[in-house]
Chimera marker file (.cmm) of the C-alpha trace (Angstrom):
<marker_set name="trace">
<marker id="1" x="13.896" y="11.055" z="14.128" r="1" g="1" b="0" radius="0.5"/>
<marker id="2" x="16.048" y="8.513" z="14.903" r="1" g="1" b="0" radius="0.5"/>
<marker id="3" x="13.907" y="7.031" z="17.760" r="1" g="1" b="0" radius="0.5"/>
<marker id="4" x="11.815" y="5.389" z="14.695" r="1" g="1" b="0" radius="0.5"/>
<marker id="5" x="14.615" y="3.260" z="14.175" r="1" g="1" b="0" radius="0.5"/>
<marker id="6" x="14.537" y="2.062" z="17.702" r="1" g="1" b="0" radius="0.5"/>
<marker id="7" x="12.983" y="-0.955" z="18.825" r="1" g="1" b="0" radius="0.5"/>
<marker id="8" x="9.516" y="-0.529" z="20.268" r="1" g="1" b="0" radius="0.5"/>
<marker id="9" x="9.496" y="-1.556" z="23.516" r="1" g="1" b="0" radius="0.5"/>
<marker id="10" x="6.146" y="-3.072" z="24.030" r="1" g="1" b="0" radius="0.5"/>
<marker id="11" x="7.208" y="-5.779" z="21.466" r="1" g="1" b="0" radius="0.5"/>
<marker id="12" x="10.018" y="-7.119" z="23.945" r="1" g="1" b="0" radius="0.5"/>
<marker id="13" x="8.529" y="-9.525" z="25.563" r="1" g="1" b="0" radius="0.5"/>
<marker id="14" x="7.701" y="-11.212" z="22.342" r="1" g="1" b="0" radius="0.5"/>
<marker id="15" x="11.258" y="-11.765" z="21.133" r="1" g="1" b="0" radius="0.5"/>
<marker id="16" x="10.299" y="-9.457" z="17.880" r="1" g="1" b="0" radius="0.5"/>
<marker id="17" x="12.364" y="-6.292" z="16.896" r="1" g="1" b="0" radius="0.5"/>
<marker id="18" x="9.998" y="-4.210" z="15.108" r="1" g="1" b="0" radius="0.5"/>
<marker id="19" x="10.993" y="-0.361" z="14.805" r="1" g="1" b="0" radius="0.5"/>
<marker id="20" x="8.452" y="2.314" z="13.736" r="1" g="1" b="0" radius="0.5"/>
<marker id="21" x="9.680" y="2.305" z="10.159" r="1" g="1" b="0" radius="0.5"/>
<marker id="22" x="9.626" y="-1.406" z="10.056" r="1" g="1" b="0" radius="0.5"/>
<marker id="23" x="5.920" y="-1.227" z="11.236" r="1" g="1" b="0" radius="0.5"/>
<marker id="24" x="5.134" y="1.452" z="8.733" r="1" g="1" b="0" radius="0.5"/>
<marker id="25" x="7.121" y="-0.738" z="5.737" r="1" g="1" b="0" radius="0.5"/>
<marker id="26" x="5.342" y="-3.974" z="6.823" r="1" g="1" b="0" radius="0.5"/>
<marker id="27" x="1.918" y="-2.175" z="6.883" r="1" g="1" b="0" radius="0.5"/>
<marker id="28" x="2.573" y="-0.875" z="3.756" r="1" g="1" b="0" radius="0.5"/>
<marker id="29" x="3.559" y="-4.214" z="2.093" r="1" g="1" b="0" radius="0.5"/>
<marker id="30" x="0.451" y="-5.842" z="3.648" r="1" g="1" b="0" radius="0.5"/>
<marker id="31" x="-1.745" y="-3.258" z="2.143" r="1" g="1" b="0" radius="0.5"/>
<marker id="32" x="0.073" y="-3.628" z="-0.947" r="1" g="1" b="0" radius="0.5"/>
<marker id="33" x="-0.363" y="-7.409" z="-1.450" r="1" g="1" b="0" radius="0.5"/>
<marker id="34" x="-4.112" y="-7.277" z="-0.012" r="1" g="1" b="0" radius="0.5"/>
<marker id="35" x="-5.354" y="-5.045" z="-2.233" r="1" g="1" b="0" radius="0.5"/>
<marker id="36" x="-5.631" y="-8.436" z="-5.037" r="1" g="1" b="0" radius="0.5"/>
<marker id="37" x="-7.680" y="-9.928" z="-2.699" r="1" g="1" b="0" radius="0.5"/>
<marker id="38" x="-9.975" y="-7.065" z="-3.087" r="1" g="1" b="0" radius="0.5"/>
<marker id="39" x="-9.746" y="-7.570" z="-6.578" r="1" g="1" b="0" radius="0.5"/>
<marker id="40" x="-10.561" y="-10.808" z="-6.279" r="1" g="1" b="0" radius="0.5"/>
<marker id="41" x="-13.625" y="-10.431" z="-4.076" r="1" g="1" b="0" radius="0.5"/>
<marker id="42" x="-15.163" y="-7.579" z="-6.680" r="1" g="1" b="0" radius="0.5"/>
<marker id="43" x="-14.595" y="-10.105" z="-9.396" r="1" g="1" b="0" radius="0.5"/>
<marker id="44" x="-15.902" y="-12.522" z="-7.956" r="1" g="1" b="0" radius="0.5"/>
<marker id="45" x="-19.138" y="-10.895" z="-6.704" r="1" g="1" b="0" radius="0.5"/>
<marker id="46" x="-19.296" y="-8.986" z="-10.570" r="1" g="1" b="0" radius="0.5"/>
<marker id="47" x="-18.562" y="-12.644" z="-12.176" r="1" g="1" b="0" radius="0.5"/>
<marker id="48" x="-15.879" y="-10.933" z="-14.861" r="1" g="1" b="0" radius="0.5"/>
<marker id="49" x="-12.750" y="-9.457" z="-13.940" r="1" g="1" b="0" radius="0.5"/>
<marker id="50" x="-13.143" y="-5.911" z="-12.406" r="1" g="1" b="0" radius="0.5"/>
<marker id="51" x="-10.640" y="-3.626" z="-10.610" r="1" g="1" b="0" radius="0.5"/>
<marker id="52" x="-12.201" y="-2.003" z="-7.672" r="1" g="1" b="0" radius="0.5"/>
<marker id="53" x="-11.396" y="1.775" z="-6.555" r="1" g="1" b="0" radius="0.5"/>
<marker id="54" x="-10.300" y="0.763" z="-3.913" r="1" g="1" b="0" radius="0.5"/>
<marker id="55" x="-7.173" y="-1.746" z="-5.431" r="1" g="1" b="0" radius="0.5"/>
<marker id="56" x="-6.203" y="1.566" z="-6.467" r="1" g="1" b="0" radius="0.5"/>
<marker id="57" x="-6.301" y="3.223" z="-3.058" r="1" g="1" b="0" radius="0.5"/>
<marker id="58" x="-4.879" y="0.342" z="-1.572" r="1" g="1" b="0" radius="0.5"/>
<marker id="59" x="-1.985" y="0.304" z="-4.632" r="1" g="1" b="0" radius="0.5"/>
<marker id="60" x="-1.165" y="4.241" z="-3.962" r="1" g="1" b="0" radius="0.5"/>
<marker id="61" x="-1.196" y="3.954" z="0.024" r="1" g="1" b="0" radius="0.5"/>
<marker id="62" x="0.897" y="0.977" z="0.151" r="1" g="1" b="0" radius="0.5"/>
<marker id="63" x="3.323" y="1.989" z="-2.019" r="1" g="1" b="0" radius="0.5"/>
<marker id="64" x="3.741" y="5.122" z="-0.318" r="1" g="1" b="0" radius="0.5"/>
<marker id="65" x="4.038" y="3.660" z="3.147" r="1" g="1" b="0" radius="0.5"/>
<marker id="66" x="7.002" y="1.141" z="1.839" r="1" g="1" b="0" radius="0.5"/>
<marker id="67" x="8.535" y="3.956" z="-0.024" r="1" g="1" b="0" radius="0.5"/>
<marker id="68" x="8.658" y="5.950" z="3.049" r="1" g="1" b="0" radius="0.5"/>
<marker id="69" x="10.558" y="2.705" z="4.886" r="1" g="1" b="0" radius="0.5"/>
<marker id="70" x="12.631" y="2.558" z="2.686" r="1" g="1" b="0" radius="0.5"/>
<marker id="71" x="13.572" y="6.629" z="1.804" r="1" g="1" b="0" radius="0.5"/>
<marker id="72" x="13.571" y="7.353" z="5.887" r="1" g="1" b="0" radius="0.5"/>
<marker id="73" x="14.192" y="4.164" z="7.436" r="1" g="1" b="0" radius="0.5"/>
<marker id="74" x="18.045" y="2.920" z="8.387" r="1" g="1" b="0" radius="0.5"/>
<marker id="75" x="17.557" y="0.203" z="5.572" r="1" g="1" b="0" radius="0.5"/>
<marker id="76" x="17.570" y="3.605" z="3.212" r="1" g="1" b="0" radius="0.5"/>
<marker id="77" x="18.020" y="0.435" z="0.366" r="1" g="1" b="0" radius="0.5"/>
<marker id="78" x="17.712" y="2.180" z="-3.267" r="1" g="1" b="0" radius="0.5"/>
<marker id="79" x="16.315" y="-1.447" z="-4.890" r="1" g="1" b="0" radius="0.5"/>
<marker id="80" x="13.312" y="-0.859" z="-2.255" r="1" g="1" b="0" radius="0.5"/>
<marker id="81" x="12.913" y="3.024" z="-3.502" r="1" g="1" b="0" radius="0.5"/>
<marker id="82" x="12.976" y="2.230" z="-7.125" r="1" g="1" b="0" radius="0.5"/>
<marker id="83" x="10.404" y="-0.759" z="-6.434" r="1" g="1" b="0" radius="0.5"/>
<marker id="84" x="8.017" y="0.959" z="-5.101" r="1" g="1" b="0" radius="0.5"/>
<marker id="85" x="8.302" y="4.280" z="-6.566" r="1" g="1" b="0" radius="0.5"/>
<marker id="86" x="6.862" y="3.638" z="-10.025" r="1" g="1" b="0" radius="0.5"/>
<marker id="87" x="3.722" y="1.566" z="-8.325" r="1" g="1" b="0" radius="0.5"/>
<marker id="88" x="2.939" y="4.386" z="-6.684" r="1" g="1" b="0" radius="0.5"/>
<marker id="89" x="3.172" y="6.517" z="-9.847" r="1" g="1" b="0" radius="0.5"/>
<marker id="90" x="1.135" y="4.405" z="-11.942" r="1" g="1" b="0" radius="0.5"/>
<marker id="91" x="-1.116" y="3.809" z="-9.287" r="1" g="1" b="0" radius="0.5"/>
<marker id="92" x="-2.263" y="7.311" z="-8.627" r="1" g="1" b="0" radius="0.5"/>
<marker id="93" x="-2.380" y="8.074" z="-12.363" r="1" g="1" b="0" radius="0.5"/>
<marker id="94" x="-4.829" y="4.716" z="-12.966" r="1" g="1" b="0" radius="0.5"/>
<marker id="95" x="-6.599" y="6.316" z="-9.670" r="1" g="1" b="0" radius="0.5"/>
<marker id="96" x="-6.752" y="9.869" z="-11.293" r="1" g="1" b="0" radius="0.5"/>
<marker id="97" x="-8.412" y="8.172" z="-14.638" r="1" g="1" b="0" radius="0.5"/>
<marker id="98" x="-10.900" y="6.070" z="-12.647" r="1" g="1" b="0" radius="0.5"/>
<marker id="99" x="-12.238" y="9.032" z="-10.629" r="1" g="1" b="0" radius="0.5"/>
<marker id="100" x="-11.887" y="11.174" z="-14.673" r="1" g="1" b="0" radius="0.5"/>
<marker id="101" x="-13.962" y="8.431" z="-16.476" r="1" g="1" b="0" radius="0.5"/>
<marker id="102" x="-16.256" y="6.964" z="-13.533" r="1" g="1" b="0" radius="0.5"/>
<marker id="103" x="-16.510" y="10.155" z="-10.981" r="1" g="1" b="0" radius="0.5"/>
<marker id="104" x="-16.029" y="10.614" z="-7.170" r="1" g="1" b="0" radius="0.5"/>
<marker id="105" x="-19.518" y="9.419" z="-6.492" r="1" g="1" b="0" radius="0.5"/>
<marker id="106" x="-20.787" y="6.084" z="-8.411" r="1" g="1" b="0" radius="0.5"/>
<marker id="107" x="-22.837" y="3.029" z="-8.244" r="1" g="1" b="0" radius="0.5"/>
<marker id="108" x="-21.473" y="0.710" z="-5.784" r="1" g="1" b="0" radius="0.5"/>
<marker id="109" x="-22.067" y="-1.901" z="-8.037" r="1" g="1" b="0" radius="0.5"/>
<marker id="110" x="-20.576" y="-0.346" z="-10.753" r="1" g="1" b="0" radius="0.5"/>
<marker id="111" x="-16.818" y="-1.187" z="-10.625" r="1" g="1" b="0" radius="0.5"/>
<link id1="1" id2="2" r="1" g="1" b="0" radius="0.2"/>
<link id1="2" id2="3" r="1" g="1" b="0" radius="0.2"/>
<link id1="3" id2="4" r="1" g="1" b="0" radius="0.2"/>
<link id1="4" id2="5" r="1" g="1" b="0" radius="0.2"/>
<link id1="5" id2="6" r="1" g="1" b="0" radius="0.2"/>
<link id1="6" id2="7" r="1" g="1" b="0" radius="0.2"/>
<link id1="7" id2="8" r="1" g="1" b="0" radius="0.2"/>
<link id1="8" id2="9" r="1" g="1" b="0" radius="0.2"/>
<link id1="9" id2="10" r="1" g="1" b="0" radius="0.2"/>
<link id1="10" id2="11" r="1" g="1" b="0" radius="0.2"/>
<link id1="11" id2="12" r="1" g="1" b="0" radius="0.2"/>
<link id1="12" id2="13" r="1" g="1" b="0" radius="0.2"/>
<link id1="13" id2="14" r="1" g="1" b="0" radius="0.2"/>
<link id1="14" id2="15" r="1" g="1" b="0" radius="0.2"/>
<link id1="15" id2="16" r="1" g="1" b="0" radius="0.2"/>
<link id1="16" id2="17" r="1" g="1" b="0" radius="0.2"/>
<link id1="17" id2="18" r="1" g="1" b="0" radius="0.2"/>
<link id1="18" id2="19" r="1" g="1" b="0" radius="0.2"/>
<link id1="19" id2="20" r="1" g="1" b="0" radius="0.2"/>
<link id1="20" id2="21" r="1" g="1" b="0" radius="0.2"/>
<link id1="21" id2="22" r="1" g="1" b="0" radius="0.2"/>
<link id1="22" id2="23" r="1" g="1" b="0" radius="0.2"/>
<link id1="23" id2="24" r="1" g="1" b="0" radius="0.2"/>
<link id1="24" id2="25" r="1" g="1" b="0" radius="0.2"/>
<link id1="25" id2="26" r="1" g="1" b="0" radius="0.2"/>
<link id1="26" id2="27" r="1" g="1" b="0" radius="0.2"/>
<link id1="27" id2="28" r="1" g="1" b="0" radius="0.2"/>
<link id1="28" id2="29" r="1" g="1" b="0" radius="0.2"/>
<link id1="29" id2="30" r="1" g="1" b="0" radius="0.2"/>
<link id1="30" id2="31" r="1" g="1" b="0" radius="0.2"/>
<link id1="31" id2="32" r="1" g="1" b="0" radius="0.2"/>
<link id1="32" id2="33" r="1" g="1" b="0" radius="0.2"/>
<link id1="33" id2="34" r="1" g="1" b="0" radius="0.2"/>
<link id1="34" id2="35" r="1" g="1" b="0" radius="0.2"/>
<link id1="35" id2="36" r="1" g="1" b="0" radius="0.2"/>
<link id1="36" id2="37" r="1" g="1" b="0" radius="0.2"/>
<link id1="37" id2="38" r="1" g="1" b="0" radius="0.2"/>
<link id1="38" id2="39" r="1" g="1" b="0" radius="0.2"/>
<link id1="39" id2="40" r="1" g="1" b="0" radius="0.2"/>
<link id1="40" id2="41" r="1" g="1" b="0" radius="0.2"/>
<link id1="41" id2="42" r="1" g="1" b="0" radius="0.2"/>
<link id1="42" id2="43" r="1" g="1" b="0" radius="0.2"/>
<link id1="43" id2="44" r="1" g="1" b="0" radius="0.2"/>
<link id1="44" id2="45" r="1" g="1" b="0" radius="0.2"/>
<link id1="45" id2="46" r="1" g="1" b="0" radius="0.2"/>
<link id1="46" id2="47" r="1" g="1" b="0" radius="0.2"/>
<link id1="47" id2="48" r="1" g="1" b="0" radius="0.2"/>
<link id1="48" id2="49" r="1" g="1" b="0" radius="0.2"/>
<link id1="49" id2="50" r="1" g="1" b="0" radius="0.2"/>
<link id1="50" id2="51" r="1" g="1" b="0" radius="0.2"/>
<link id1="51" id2="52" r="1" g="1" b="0" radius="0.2"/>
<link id1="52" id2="53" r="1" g="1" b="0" radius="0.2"/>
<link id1="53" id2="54" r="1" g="1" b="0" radius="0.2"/>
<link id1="54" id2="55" r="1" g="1" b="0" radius="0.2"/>
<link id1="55" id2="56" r="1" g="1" b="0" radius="0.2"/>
<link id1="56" id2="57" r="1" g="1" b="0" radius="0.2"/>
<link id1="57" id2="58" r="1" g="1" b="0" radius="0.2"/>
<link id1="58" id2="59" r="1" g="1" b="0" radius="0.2"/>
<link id1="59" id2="60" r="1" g="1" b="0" radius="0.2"/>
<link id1="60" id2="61" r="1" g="1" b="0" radius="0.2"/>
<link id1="61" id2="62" r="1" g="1" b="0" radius="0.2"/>
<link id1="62" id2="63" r="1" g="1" b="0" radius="0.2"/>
<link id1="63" id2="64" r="1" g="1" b="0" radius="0.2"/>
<link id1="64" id2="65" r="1" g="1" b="0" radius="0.2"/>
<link id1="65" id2="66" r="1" g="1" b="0" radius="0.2"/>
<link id1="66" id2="67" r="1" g="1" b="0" radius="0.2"/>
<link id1="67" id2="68" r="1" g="1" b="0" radius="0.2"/>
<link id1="68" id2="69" r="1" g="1" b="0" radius="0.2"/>
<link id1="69" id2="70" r="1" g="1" b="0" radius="0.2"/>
<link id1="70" id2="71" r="1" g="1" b="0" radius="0.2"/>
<link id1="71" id2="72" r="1" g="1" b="0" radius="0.2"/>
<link id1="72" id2="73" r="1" g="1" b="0" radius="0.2"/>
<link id1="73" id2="74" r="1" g="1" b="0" radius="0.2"/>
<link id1="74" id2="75" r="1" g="1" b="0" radius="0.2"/>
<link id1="75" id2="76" r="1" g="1" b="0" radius="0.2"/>
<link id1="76" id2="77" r="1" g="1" b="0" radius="0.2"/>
<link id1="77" id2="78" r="1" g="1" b="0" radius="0.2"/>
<link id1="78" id2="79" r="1" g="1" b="0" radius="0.2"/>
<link id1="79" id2="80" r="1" g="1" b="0" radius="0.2"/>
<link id1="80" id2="81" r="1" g="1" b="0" radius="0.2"/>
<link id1="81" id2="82" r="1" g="1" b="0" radius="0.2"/>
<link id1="82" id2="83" r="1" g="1" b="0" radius="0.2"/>
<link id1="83" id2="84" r="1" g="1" b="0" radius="0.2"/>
<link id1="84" id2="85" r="1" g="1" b="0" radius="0.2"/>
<link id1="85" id2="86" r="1" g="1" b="0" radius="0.2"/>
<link id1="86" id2="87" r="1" g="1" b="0" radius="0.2"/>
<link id1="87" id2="88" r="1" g="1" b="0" radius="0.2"/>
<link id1="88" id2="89" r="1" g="1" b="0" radius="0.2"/>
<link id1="89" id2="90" r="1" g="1" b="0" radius="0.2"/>
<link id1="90" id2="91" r="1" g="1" b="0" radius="0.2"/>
<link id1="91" id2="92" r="1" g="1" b="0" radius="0.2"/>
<link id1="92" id2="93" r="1" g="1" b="0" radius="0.2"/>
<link id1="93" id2="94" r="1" g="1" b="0" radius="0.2"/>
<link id1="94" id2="95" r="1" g="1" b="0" radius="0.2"/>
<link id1="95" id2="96" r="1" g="1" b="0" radius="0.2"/>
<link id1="96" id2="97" r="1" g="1" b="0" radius="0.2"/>
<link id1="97" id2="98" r="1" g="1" b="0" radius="0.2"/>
<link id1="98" id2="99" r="1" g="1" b="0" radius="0.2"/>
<link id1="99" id2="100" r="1" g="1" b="0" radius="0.2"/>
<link id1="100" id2="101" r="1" g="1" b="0" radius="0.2"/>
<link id1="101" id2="102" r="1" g="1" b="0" radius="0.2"/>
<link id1="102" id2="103" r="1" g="1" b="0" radius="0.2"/>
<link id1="103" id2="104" r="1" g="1" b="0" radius="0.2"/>
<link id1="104" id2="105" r="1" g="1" b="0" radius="0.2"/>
<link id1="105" id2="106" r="1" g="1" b="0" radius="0.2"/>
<link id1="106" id2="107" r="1" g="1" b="0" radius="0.2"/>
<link id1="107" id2="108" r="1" g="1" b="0" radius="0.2"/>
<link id1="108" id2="109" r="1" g="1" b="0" radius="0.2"/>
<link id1="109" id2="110" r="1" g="1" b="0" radius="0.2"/>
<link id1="110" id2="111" r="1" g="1" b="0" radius="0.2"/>
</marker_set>
């Protein structure tokens, strides 16, 4: 798999080296730091503080992806594993008690 650590090519004319894993680690941390403006949005819309199902999706699928960059990546940087492996862990378990206490199928406007 080591052509995910190569350059992708259709990026070249912009003067950006972006590999695969890069793409998948960037994606990841974007997802990551968006899901709190979901929060914010479902708060703001609720008028008290609320925490979406999807923050939590977002949490556990953004963690994942940068955990993958940095586990299978060429960085392979043990800070980055450790960073985003508990996230992901508490992440699923606050998902797995949301879908426990509120069920798969709720009110929309229930958060």
């Amino acid at each position: 798999m080591d052509f995910m650590n190569q350059p992708l090519a259709w990026l070249e004319w912009t003067g950006v080296h972006m590999s695969p894993w890069k793409l998948i680690g960037l994606t990841g941390a974007l997802m990551f730091g968006g899901r709190w403006l979901v929060q914010f949005v479902a708060s703001r819309r609720a008028g008290k503080p609320v925490i979406p199902r999807l923050f939590w999706y977002m949490s556990v699928l953004g963690s994942l992806m940068t955990l993958s960059y940095f586990v299978f990546s060429a960085k392979q940087d043990a800070v980055g594993v450790i960073q985003n492996l508990f996230p992901a862990f508490t992440a699923l378990y606050s998902l797995r008690l949301d879908i426990k206490h509120r069920g798969w199928k709720r009110d929309r406007a229930e958060y």
